[in-house]
N, CA, C and O atoms as a Tripos MOL2 file, in Angstrom:
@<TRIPOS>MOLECULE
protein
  212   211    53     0     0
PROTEIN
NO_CHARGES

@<TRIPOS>ATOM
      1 N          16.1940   -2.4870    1.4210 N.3       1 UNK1
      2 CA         15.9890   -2.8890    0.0520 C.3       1 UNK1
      3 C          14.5200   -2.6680   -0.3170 C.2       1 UNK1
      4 O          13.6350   -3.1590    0.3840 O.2       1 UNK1
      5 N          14.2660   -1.9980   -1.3140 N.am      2 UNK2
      6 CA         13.1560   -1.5500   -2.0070 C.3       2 UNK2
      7 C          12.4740   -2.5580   -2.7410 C.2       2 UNK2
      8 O          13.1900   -2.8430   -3.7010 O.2       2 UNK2
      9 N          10.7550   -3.6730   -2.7520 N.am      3 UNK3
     10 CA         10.1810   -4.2320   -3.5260 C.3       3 UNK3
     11 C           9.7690   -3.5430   -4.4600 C.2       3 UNK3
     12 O           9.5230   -2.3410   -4.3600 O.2       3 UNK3
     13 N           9.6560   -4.1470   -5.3770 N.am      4 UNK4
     14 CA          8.7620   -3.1280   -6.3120 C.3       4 UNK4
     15 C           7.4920   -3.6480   -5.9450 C.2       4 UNK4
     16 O           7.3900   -4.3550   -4.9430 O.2       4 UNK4
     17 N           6.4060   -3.3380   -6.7350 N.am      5 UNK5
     18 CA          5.1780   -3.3060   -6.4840 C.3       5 UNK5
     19 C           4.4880   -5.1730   -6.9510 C.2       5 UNK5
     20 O           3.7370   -6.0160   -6.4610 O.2       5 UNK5
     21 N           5.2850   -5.0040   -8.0800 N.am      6 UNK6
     22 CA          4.5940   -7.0340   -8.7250 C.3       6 UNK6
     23 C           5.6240   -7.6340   -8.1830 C.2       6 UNK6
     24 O           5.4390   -8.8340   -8.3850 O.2       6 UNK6
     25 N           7.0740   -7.4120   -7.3350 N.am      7 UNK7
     26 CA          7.5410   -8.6080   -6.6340 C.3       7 UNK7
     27 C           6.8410   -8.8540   -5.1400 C.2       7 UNK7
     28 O           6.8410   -9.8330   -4.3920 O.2       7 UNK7
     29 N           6.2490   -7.5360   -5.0410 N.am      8 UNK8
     30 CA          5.4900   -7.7920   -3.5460 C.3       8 UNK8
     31 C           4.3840   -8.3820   -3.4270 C.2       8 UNK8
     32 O           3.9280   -8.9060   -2.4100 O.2       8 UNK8
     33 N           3.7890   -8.2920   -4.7590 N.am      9 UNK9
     34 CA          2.2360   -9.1410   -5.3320 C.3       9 UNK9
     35 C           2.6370  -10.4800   -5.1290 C.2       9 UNK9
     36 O           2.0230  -11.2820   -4.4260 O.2       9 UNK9
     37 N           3.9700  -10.7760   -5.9310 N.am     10 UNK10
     38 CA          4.3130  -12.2830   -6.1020 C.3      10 UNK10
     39 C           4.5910  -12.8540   -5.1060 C.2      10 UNK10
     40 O           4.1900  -14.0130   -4.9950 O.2      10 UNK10
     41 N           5.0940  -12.4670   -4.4130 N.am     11 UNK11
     42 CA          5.6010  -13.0960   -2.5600 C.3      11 UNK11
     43 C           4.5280  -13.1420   -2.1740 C.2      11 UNK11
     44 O           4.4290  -14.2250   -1.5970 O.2      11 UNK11
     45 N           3.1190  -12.3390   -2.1020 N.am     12 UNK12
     46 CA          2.0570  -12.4820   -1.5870 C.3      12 UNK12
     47 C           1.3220  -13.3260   -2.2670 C.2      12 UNK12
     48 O           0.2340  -13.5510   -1.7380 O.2      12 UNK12
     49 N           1.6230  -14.1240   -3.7020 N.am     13 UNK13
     50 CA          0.3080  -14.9670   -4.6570 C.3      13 UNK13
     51 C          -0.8160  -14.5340   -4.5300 C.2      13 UNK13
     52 O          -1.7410  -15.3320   -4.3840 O.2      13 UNK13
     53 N          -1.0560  -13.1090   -4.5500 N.am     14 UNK14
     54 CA         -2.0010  -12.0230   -4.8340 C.3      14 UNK14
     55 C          -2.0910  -11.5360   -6.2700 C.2      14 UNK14
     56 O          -1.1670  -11.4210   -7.0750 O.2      14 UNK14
     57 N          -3.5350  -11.2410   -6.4550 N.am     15 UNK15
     58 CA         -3.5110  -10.3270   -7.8750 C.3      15 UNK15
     59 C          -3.6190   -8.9280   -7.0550 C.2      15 UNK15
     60 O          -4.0360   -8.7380   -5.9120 O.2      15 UNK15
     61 N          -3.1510   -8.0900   -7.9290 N.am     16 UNK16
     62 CA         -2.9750   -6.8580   -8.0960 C.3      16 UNK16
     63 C          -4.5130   -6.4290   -7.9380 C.2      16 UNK16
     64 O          -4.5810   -5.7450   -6.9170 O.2      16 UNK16
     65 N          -5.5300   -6.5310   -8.4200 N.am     17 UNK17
     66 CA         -6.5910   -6.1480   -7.7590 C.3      17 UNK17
     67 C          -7.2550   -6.5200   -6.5200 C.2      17 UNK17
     68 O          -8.1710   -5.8850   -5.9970 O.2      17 UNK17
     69 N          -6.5220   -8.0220   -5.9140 N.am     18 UNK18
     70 CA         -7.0890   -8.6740   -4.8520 C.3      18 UNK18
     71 C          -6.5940   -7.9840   -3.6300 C.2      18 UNK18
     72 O          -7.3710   -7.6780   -2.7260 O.2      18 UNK18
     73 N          -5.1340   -7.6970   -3.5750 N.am     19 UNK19
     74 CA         -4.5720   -6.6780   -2.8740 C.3      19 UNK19
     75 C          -5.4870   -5.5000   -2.5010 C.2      19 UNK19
     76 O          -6.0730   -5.3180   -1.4340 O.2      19 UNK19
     77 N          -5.4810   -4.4540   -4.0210 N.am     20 UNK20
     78 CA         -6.3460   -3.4030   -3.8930 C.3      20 UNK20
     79 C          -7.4050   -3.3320   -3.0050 C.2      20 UNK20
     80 O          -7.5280   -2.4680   -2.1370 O.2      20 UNK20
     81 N          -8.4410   -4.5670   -3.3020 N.am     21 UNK21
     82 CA         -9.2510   -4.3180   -2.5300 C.3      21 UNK21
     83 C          -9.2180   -4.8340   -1.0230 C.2      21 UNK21
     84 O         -10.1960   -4.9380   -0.2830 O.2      21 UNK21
     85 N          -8.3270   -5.0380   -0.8200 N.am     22 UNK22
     86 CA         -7.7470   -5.7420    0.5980 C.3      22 UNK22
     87 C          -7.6020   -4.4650    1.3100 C.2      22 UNK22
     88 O          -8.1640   -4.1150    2.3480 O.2      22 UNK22
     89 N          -6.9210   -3.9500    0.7240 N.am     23 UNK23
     90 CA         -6.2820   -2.1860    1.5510 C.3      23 UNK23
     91 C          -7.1880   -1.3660    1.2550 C.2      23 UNK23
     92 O          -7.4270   -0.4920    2.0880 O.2      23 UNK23
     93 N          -7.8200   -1.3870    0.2300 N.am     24 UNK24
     94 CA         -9.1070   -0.3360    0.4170 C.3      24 UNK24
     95 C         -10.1060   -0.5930    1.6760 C.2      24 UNK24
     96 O         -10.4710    0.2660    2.4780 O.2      24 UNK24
     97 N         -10.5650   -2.3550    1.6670 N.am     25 UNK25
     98 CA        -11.1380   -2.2510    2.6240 C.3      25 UNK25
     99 C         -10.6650   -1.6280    4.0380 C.2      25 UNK25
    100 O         -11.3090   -0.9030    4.7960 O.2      25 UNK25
    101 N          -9.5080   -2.0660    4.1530 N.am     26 UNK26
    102 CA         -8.8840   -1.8450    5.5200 C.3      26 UNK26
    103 C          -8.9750   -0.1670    5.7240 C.2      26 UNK26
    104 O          -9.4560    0.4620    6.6660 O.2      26 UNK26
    105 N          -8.3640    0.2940    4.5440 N.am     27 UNK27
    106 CA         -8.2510    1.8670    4.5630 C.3      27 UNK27
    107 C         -10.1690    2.5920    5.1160 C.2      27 UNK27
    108 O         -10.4100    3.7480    5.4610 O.2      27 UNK27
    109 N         -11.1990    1.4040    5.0070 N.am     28 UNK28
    110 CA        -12.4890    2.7440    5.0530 C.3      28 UNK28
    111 C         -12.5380    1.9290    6.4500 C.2      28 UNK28
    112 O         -13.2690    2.4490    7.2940 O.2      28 UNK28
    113 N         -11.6770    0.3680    6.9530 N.am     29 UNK29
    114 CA        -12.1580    0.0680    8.4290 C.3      29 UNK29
    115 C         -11.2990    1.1770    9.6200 C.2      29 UNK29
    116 O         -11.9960    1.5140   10.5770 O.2      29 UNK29
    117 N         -10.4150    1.5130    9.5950 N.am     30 UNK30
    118 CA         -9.3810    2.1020    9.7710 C.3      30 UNK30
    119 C          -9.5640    4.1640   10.0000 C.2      30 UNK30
    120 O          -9.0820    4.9330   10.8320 O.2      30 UNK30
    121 N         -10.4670    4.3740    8.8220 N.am     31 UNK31
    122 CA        -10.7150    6.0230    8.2710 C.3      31 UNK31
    123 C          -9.6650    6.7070    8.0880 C.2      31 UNK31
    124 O          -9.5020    7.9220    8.1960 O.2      31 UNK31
    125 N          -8.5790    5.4760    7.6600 N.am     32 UNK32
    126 CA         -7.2480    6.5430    6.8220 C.3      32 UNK32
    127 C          -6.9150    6.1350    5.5760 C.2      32 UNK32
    128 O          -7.2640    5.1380    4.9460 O.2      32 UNK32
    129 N          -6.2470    6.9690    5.3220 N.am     33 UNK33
    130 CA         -5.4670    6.5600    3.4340 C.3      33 UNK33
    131 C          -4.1090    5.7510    3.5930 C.2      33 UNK33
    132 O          -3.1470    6.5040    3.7450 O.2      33 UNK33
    133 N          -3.9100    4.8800    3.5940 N.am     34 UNK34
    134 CA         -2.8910    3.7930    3.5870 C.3      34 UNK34
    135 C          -1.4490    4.4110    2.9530 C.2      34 UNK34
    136 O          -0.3890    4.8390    3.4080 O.2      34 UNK34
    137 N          -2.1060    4.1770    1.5200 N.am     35 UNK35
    138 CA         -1.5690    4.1350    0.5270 C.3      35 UNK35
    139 C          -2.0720    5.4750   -0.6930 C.2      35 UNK35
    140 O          -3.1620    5.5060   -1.2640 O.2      35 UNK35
    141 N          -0.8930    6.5390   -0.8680 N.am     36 UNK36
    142 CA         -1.5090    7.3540   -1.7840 C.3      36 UNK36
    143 C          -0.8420    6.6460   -3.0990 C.2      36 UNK36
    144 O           0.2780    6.2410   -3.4110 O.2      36 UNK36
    145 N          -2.4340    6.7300   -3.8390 N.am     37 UNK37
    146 CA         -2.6930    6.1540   -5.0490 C.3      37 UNK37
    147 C          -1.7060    6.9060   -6.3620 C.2      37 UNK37
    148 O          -1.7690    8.1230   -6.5370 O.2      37 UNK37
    149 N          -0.8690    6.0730   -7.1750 N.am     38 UNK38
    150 CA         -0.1130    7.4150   -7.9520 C.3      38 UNK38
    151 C           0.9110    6.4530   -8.5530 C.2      38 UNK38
    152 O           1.0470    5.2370   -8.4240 O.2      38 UNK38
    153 N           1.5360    7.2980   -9.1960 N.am     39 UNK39
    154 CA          2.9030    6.2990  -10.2760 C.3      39 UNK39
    155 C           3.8880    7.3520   -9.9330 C.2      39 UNK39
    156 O           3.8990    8.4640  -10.4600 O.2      39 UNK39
    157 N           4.8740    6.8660   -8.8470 N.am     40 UNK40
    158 CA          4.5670    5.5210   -7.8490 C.3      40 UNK40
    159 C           3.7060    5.8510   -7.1790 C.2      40 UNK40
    160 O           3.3390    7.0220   -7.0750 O.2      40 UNK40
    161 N           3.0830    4.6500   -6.4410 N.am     41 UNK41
    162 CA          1.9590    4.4180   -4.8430 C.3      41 UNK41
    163 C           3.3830    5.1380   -4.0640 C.2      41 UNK41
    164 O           4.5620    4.8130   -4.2050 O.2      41 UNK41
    165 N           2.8190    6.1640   -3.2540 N.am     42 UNK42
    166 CA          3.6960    6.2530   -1.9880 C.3      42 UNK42
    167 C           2.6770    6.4110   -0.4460 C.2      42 UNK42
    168 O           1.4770    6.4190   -0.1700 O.2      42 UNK42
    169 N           3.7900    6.5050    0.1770 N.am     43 UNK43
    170 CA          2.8800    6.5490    1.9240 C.3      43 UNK43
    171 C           2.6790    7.6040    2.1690 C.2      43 UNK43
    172 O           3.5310    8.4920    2.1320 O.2      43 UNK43
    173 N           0.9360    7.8170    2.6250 N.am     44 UNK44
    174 CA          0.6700    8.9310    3.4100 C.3      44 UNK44
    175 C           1.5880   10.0800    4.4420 C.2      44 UNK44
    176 O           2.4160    9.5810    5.2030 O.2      44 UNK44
    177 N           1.4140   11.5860    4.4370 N.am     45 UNK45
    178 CA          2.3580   12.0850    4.9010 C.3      45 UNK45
    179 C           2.4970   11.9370    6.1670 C.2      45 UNK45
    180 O           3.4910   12.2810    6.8080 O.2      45 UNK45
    181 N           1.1520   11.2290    6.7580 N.am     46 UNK46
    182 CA          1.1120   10.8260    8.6150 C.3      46 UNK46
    183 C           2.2920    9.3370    8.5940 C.2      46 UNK46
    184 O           2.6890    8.5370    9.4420 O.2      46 UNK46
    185 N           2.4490    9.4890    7.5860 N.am     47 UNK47
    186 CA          3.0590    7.4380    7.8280 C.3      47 UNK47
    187 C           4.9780    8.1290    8.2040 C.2      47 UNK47
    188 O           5.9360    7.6580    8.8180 O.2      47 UNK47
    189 N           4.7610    9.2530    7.5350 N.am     48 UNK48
    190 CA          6.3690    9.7200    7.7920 C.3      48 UNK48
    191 C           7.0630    9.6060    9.5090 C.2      48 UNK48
    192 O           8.2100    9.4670    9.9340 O.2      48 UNK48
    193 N           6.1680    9.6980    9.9430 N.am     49 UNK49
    194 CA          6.6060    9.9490   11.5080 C.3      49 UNK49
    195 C           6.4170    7.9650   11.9740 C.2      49 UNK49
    196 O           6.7020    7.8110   13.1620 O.2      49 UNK49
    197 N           6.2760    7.4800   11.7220 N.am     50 UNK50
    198 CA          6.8800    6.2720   12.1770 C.3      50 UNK50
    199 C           7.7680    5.3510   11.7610 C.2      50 UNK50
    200 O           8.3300    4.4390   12.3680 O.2      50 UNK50
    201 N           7.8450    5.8950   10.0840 N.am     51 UNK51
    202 CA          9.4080    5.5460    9.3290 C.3      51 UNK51
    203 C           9.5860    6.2630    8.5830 C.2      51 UNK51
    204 O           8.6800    6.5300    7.7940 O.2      51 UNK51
    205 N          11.0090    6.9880    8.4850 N.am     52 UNK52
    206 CA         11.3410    8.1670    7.3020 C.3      52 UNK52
    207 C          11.0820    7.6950    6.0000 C.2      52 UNK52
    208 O          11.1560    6.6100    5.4230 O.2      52 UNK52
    209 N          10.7080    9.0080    5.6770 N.am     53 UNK53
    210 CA         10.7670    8.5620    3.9260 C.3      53 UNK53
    211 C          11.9290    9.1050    3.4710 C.2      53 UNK53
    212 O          12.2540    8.9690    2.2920 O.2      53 UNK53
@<TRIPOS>BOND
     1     1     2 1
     2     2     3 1
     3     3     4 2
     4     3     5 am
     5     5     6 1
     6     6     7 1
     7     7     8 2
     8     7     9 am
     9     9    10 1
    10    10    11 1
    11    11    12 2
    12    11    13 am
    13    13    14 1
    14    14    15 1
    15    15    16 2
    16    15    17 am
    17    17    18 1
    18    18    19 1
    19    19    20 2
    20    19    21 am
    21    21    22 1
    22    22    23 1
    23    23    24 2
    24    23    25 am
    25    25    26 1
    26    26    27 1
    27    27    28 2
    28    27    29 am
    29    29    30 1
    30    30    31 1
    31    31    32 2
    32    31    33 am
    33    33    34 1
    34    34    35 1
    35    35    36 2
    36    35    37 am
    37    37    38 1
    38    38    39 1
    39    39    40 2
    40    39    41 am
    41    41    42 1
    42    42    43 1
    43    43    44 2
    44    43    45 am
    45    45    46 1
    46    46    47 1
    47    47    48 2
    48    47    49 am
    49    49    50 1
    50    50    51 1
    51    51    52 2
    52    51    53 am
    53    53    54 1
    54    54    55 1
    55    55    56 2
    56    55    57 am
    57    57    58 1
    58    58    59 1
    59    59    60 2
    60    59    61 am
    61    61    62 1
    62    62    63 1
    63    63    64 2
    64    63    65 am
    65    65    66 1
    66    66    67 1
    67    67    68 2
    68    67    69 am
    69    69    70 1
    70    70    71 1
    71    71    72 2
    72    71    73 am
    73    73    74 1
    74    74    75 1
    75    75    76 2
    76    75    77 am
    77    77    78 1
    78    78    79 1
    79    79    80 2
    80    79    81 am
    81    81    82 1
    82    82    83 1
    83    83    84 2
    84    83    85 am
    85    85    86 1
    86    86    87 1
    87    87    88 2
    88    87    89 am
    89    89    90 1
    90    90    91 1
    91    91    92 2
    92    91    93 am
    93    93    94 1
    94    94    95 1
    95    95    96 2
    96    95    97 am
    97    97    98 1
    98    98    99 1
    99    99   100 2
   100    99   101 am
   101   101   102 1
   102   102   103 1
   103   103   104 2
   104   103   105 am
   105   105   106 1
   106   106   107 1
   107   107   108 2
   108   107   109 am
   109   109   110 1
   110   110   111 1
   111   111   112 2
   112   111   113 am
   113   113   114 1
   114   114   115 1
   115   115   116 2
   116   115   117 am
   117   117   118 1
   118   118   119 1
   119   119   120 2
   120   119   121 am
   121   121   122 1
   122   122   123 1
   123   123   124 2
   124   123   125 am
   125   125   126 1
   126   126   127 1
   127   127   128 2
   128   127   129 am
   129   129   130 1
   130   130   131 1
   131   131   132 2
   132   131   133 am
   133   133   134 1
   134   134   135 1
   135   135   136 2
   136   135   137 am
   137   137   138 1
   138   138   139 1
   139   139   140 2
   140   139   141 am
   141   141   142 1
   142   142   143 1
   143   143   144 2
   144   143   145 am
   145   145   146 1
   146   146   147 1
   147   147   148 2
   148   147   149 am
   149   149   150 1
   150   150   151 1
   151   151   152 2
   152   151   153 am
   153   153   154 1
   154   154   155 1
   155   155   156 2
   156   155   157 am
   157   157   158 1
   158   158   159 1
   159   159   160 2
   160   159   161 am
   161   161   162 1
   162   162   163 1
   163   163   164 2
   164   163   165 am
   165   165   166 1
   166   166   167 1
   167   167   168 2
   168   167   169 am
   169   169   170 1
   170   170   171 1
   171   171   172 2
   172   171   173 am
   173   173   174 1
   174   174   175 1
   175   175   176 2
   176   175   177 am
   177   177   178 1
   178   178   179 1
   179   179   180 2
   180   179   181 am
   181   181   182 1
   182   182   183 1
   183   183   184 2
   184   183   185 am
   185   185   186 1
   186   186   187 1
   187   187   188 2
   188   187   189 am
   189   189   190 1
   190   190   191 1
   191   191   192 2
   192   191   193 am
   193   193   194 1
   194   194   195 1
   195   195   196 2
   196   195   197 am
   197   197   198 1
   198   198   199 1
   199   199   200 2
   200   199   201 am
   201   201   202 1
   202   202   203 1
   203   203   204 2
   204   203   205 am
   205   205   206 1
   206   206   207 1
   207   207   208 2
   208   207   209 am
   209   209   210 1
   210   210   211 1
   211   211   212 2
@<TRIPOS>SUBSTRUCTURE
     1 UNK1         2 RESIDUE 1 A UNK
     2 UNK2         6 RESIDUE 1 A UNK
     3 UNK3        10 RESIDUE 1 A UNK
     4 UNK4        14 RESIDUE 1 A UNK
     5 UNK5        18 RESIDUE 1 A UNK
     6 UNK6        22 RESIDUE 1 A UNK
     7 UNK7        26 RESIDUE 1 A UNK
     8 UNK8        30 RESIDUE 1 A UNK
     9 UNK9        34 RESIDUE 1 A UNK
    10 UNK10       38 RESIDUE 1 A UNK
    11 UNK11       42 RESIDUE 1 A UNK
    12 UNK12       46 RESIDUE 1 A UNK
    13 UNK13       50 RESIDUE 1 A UNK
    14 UNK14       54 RESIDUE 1 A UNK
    15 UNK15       58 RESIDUE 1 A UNK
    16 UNK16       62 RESIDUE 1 A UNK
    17 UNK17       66 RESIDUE 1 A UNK
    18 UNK18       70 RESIDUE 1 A UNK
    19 UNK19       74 RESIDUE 1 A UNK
    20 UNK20       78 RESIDUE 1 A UNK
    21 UNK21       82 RESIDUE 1 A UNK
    22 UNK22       86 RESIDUE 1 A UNK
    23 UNK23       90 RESIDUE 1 A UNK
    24 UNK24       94 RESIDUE 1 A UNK
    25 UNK25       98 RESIDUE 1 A UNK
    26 UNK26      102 RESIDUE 1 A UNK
    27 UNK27      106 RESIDUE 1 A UNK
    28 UNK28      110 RESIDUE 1 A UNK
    29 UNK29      114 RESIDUE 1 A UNK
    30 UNK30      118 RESIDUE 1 A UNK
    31 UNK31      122 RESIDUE 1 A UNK
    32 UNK32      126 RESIDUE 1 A UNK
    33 UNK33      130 RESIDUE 1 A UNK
    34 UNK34      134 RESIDUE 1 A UNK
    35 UNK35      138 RESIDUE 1 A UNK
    36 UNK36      142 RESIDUE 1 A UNK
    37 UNK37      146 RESIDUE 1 A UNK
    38 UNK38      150 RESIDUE 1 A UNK
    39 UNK39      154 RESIDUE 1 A UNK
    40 UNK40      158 RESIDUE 1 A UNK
    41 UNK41      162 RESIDUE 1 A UNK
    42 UNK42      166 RESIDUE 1 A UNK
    43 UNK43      170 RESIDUE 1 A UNK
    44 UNK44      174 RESIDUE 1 A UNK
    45 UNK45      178 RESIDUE 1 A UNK
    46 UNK46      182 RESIDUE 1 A UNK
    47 UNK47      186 RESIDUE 1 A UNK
    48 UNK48      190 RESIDUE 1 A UNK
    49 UNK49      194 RESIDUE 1 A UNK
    50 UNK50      198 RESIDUE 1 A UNK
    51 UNK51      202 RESIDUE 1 A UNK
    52 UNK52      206 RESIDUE 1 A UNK
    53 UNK53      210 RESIDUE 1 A UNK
């Protein structure tokens, strides 16, 4: 089952920018792209090999 993006905010009692910068940070501790940025956000093409897209 698919979240959308503000029911996953809401389960988290996160703002939408507090998130952002949560995964950005992680993304420059890390030196990868998490999350490609876009309408929709989808997962990096390295993320394919540990769950199908």
């Amino acid at each position: 089952m698919a979240l959308s993006r503000h029911a996953a905010l809401s389960k988290l009692c996160r703002s939408p920018s507090a998130i952002s910068r949560r995964v950005k940070a992680l993304e420059e501790r890390l030196g990868r792209i998490l999350i490609v940025r876009g309408q929709p956000c989808t997962p990096p093409a390295w993320a394919g090999r540990f769950a199908p897209i």
